[in-house]
C-alpha positions, 0 to 999 in steps of 0.5 A: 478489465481491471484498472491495472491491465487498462492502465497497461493498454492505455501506457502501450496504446499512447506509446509509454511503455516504459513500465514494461521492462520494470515491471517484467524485471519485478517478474523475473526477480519473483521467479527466480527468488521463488524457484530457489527457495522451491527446494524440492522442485514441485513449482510451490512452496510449503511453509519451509521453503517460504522462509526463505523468502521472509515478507512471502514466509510472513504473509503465507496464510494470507497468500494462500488464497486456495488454503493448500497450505503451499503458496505458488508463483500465482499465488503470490502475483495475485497478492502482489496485485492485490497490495499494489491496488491497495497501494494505488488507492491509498496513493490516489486518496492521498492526493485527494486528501492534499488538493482538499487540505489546499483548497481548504487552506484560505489564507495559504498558511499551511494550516487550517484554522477552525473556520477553514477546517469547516470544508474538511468535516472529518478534520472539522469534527476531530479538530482538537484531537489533530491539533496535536500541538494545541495550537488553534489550528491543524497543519498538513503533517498533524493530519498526517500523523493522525491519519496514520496513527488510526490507520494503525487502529483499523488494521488492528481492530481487522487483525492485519497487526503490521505495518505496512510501512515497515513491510516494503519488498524494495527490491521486489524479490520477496525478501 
């Protein structure tokens, strides 16, 4: 079971189902959005038709999974999982990432000095290259930012060019 579909069973099960409509508005946004840029009616989309759904037109290759060169409606749920995932599990590292800046943190400052950064050994061992305003010691935002800016780097290196904070379906109707 996926960590998705257990976390529907667990919100249905203790009664939170609150998600639900949300998520079945999402659905209903996708479909309709999808059949009218479905223009010849045959439940896909060529490269044509995508267009008129931008981030969906953007993506096609890598919504392709079956390299029809059309996309269908399941085509492009499985990838709006798939970038959900992704999301949660950059969520969940993020949060991580802050209780252990926390911990770290000593003197509760809000920074980390040298010694403080001993319990962090990634921010230990790039101390001088987050310390972007040479002060002696790394702040939340200056991790941040360095976290990011090689975040970029990986995508890069991989060939994923963009970025994904640039690339958010708001409204969730794949444009």
């Amino acid at each position: 079971m996926s960590i998705r579909s257990l976390g529907f069973v667990l919100a249905a099960g203790l009664g939170l189902s609150a998600a639900a409509p949300a998520l079945a508005m999402h659905h209903e946004k996708m479909e309709a959005a999808f059949k009218a840029a479905d223009k010849d009616g045959d439940g896909t989309l060529d490269r044509e038709e995508a267009k008129a759904m931008p981030r969906i037109a953007k993506h096609f290759d890598r919504i392709d999974a079956d390299k029809s060169g059309t996309l269908s409606l399941d085509e492009i749920g499985a990838a709006a999982d798939r970038g959900r995932k992704t999301h949660d599990k950059m969520k969940e590292g993020h949060e991580k990432g802050k209780a252990h800046f926390t911990a770290a943190d000593k003197d509760n400052d809000g920074s980390l000095d040298r010694e403080e950064a001993k319990a962090m050994p990634h921010v230990a061992k790039h101390f001088d290259r987050i310390d972007a305003d040479k002060s002696g010691t790394v702040t939340a935002e200056e991790l941040r930012a360095f976290m990011k800016q090689h975040m970029k780097k990986h995508r890069r290196d991989r060939g994923d060019r963009e970025d994904r904070d640039t690339d958010r379906d708001d409204d969730k109707d794949g444009r």
